[in-house]
Backbone as CSV, one residue per row, in Angstrom:
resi,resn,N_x,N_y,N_z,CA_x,CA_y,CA_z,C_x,C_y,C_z
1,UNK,-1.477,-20.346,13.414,-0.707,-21.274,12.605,-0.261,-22.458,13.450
2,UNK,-0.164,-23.805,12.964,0.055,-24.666,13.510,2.132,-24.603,13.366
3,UNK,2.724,-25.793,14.335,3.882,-25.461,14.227,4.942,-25.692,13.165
4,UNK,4.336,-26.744,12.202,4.989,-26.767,10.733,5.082,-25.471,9.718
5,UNK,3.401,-25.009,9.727,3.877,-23.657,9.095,4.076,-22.421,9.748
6,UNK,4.060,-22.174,10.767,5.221,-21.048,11.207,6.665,-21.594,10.863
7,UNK,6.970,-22.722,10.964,9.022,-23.189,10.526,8.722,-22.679,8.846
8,UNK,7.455,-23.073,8.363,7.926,-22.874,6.797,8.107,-21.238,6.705
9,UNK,6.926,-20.766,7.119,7.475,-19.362,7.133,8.780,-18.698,7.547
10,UNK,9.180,-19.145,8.276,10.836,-19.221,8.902,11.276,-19.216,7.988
11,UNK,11.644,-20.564,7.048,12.395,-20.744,6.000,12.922,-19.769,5.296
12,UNK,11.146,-19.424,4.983,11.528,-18.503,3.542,11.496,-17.318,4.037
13,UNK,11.415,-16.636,5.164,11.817,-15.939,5.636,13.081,-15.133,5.447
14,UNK,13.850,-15.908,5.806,15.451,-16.370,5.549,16.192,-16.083,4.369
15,UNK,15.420,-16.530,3.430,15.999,-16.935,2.116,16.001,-14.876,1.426
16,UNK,15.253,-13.740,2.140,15.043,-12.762,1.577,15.925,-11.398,2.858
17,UNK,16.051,-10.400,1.953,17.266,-9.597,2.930,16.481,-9.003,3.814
18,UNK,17.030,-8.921,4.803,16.459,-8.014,6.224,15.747,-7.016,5.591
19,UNK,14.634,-6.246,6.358,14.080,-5.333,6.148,15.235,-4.209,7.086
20,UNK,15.253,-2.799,6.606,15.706,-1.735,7.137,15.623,-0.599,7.516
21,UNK,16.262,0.644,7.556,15.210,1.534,8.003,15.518,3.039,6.927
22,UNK,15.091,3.664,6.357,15.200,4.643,5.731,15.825,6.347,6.582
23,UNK,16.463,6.842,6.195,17.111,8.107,7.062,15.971,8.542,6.472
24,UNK,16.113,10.005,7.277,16.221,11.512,7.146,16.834,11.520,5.698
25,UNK,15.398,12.723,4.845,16.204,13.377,3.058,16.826,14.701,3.515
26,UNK,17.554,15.334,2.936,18.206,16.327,3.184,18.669,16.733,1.698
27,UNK,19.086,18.310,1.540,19.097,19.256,0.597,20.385,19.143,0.715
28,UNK,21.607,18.915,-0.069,22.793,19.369,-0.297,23.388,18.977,-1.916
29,UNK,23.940,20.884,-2.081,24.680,21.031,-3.147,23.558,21.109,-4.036
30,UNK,22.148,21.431,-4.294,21.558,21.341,-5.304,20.685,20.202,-5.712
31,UNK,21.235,19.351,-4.141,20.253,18.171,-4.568,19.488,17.283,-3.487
32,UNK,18.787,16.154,-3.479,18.291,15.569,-2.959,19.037,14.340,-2.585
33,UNK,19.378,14.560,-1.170,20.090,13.602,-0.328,19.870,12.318,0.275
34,UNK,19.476,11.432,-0.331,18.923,9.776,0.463,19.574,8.914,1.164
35,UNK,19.127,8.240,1.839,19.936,7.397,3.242,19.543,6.576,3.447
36,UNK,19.748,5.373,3.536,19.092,4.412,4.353,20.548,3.320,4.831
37,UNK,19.837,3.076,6.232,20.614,1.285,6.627,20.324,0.652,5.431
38,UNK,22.103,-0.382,5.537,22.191,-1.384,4.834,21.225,-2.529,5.429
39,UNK,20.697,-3.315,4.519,20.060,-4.940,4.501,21.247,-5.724,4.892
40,UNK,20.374,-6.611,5.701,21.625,-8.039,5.684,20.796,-9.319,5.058
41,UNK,22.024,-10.087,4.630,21.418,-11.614,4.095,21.554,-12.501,4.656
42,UNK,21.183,-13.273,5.489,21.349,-14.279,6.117,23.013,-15.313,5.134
43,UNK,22.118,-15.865,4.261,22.977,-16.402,2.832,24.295,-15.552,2.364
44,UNK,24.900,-14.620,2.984,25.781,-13.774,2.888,25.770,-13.324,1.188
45,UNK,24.466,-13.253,0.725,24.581,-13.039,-0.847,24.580,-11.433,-0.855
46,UNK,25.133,-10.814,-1.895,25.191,-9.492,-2.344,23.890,-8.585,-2.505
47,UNK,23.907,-7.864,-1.997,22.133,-7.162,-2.164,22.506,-5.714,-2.920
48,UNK,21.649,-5.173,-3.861,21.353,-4.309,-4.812,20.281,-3.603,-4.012
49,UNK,20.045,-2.439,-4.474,19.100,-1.385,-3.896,18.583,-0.591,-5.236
50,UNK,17.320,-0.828,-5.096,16.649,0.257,-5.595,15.966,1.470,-5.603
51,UNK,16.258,2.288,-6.016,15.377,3.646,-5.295,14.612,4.301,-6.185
52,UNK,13.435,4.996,-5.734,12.415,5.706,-6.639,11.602,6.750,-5.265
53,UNK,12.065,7.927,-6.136,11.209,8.816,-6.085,9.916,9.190,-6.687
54,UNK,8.742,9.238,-5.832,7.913,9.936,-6.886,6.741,10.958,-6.288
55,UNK,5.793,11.581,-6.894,5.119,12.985,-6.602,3.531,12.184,-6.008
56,UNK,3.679,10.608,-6.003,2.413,10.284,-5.108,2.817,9.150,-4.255
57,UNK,2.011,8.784,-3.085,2.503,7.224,-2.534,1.987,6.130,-3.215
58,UNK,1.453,5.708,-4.402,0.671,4.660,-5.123,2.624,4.382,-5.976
59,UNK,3.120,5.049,-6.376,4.570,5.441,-7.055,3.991,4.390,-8.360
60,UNK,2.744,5.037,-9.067,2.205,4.527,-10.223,3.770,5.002,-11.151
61,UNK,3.444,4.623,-12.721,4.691,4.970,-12.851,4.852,6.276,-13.413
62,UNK,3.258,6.955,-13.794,3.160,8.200,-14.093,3.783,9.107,-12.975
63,UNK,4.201,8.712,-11.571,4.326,9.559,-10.653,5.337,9.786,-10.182
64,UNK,6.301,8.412,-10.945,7.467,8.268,-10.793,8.604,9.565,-11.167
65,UNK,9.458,9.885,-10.691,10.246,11.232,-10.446,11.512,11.187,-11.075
66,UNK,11.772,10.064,-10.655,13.502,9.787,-10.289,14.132,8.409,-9.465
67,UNK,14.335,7.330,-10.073,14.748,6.040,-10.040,16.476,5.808,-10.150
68,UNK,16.669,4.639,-9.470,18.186,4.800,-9.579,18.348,3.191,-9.404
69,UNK,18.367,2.207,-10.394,18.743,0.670,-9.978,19.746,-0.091,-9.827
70,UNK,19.791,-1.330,-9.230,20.924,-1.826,-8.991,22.209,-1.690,-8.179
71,UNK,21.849,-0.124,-7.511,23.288,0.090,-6.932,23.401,-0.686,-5.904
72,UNK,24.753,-0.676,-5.649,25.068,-1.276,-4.083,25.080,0.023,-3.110
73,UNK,25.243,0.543,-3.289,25.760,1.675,-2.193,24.669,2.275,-1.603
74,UNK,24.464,2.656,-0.174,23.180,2.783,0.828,23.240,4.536,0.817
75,UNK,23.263,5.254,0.172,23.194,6.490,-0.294,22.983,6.854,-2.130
76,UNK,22.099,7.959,-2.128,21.930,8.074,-3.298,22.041,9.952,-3.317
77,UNK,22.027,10.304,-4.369,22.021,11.318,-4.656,20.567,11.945,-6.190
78,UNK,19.840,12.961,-5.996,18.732,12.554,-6.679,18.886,14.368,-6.779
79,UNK,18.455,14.359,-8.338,17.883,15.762,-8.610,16.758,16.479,-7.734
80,UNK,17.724,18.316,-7.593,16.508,18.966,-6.617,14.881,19.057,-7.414
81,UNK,14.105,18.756,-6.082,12.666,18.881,-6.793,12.104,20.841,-6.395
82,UNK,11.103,21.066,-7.155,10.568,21.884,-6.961,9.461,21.561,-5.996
83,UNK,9.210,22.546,-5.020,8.533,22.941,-4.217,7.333,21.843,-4.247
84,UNK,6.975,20.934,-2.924,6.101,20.171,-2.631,6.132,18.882,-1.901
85,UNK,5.272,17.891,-1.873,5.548,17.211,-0.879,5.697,15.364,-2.038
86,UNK,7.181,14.907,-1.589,7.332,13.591,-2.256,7.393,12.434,-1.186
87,UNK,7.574,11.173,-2.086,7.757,10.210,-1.212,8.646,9.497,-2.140
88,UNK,9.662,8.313,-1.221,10.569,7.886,-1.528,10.581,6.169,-1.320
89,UNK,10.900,5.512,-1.714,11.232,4.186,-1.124,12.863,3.405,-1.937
90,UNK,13.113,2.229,-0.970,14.184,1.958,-1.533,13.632,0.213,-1.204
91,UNK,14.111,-0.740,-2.527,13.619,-2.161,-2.606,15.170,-2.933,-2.469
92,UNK,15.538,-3.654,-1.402,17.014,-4.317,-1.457,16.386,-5.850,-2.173
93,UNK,17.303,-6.078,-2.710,17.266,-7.219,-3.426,18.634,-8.181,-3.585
94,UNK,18.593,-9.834,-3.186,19.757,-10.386,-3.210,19.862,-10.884,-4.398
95,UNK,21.100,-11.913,-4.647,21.342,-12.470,-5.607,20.454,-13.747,-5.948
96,UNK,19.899,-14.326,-5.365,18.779,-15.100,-5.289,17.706,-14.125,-6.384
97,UNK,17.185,-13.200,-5.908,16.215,-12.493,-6.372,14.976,-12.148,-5.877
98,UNK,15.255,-12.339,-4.575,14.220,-12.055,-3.254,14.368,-10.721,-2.827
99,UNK,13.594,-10.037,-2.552,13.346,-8.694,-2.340,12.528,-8.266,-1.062
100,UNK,13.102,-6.894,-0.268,12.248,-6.266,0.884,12.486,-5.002,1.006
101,UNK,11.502,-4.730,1.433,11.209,-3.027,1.560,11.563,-2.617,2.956
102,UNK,11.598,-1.233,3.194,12.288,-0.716,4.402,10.738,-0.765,5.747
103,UNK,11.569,-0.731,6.717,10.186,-0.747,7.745,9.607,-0.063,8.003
104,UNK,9.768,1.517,7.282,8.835,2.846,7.745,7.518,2.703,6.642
105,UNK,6.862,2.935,7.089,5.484,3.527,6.561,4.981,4.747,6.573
106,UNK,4.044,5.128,5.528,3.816,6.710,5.455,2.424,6.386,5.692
107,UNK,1.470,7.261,6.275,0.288,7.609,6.701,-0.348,8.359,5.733
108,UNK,-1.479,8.238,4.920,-2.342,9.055,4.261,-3.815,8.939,4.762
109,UNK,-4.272,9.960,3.695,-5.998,9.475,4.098,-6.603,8.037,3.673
110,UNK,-6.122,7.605,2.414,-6.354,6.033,2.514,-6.110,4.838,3.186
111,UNK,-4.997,5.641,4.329,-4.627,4.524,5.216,-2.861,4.432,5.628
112,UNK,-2.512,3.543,5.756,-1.014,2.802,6.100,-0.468,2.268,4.822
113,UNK,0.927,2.812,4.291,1.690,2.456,3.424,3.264,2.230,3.490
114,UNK,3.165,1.035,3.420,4.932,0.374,4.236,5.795,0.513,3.019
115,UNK,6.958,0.589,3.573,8.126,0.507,3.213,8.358,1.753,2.021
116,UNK,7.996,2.789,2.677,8.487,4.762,2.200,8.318,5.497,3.452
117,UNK,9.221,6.466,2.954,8.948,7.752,3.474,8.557,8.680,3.111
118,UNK,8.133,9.738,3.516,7.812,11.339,2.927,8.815,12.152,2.976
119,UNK,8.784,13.521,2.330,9.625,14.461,2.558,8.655,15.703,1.568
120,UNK,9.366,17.261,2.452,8.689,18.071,1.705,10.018,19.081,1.202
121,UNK,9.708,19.551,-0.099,10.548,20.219,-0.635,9.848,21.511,-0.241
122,UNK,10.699,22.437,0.741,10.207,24.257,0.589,10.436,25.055,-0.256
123,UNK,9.501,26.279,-0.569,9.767,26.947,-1.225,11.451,27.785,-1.928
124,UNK,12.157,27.707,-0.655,13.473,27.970,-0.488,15.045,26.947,-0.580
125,UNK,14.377,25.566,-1.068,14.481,24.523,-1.425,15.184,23.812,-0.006
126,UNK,14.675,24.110,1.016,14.826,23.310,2.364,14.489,21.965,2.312
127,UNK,14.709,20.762,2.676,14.069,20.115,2.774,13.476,19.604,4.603
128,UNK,12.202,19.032,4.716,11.921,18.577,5.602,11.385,17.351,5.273
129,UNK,11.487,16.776,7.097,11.174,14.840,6.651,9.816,15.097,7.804
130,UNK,8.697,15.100,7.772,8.086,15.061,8.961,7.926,13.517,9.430
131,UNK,7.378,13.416,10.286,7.368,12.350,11.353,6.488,11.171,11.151
């Protein structure tokens, strides 16, 4: 890139909330425990979070599980799943209406998929986050 458009990219860079990082899911009380760092805004504007669970990483909407929009708050709480392996993501969004996904990526056989995580529900309703 020449040095005008790397600044433009800068710009608008800017104008959208930090990317962040997703916790560790965890099992408590019956349910499915979510985490992530807060986003920051440059623009000190208010950011919303979205979250969706679902039973594939494409999170078509047939696969979709369990959604939760608009909140502010960097924890969620999500019905226990039965036994298997999900994935999760969370979309921050400012008042502008610019949007970013978290910086982990999940690994499949099709490849590299940003901004989710995995988790597996055990038989005994444990949960694990592998790596």
């Amino acid at each position: 890139y020449d040095t005008d458009t790397a600044y433009q990219y800068y710009l608008e860079s800017v104008l959208k909330p930090m990317p962040f990082y997703l916790s560790s899911v965890s099992a408590q009380d019956g349910e499915i425990s979510l985490e992530w760092d807060p986003s920051y805004d440059f623009n000190g504007e208010f950011i919303h979070y979205d979250v969706r669970v679902a039973s594939d990483w494409s999170f078509d909407s047939s696969c979709v599980l369990w959604e939760n929009e608009g909140q502010l708050e960097t924890t969620a709480l999500a019905p226990m799943l039965p036994a298997g392996t999900y994935y999760w993501q969370v979309t921050a969004t400012n008042e502008s209406g610019y949007s970013q996904t978290a910086f982990d990526q999940v690994e499949t056989a099709s490849g590299a998929h940003a901004g989710m995580r995995t988790f597996i529900v055990e038989e005994d309703g444990t949960v694990v986050n592998p790596t």
